[in-house]
N, C-alpha and C positions, 0 to 999 in steps of 0.2 A: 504494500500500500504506500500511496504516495504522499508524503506529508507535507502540506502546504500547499497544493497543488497550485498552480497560476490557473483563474479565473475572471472572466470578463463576461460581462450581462449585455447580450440583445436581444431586442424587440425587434418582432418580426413581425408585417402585414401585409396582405394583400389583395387586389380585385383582380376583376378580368384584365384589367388593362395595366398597372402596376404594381409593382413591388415597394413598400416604405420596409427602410432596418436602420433603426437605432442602436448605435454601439456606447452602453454607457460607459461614461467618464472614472479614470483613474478615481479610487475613492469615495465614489457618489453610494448611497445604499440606496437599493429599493422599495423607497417608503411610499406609502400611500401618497404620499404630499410629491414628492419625487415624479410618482407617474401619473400623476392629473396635471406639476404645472410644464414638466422637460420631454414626458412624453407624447400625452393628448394635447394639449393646447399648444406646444411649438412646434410639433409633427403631424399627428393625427389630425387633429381638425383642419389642418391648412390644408393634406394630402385629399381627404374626404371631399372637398369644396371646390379641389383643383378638376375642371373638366378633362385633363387629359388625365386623369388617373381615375375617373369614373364614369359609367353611363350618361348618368344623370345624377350631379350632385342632391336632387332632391327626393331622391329616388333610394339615396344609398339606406342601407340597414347593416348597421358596426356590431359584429358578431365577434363577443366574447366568449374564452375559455373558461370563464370563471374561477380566474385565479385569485388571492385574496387579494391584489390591489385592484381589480375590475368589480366587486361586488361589494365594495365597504360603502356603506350609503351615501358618505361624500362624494365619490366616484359617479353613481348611480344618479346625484340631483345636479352634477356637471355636467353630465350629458343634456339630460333633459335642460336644464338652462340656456346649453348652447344649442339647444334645438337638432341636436343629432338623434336621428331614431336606432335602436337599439335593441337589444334584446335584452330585457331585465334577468332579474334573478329568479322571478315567478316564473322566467319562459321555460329554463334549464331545469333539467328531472336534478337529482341530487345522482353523484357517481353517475352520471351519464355516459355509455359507452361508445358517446359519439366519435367516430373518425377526425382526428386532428390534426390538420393539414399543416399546422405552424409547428406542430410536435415534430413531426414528419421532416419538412425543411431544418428546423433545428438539428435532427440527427444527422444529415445530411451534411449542414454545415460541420459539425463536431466531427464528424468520419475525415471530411476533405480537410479540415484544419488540421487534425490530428495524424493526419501523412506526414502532413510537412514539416511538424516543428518538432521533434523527436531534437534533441541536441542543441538547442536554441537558448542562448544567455539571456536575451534579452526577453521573454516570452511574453509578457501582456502587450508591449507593442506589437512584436510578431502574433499575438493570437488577433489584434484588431486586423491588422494590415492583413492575415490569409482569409479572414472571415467576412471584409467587404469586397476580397478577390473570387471567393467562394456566394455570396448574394451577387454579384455581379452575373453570374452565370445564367441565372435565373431571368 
């Protein structure tokens, strides 16, 4: 087992038409407050609104996995404020054995990162730098 391991947090999103990934910052945790004001409101909502990254921005529905920072009710009455439609926490069954396509991409990333940096001094930089090389692909 590997003690200490080097670890680096992204968000991952996406429609028909684009990809959003957030690579969090040296440091930062991820708190509830963290991913409603660095994640949703200086990525998500912009990316949601943008017409080349959707249908019809008015049209979109922002489908959560129900992690604990997407279901904390401040989360929940951010959305609705910002008038993003969404799927609340009433939508999702509890242990839902839905197919999850960000999990999915996630592993993906982590497999193709994990080729490369085998031997790497410097690793949180090298794990940002292979991991926007690896969503790039996408």
């Amino acid at each position: 087992m590997v003690k200490h391991q080097a670890c680096i947090g992204v968000f991952v999103m996406f429609t028909c038409k684009g990809l959003l990934w957030v690579i969090k910052d040296k440091g930062e945790s991820w708190t509830g407050q963290y991913f409603r004001d660095i994640i949703l409101t200086q990525n998500v909502f912009p990316f949601l609104k943008n017409e080349e990254n959707v249908i019809d921005p008015d049209e979109v529905i922002f489908v959560h996995d129900k992690a604990p920072c997407m279901k904390v009710n401040q989360t929940q009455y951010l959305l609705k404020d910002i008038d993003v439609k969404f799927w609340g926490n009433d939508i999702w069954p509890g242990n839902s054995p839905d197919l999850n396509v960000a999990e999915h991409i996630g592993s993906i990333i982590k497999d193709e990162v994990e080729k490369t940096c085998y031997r790497k001094l410097d690793i949180i930089d090298f794990l940002k730098t292979h991991s926007k090389c690896t969503l790039k692909m996408f």
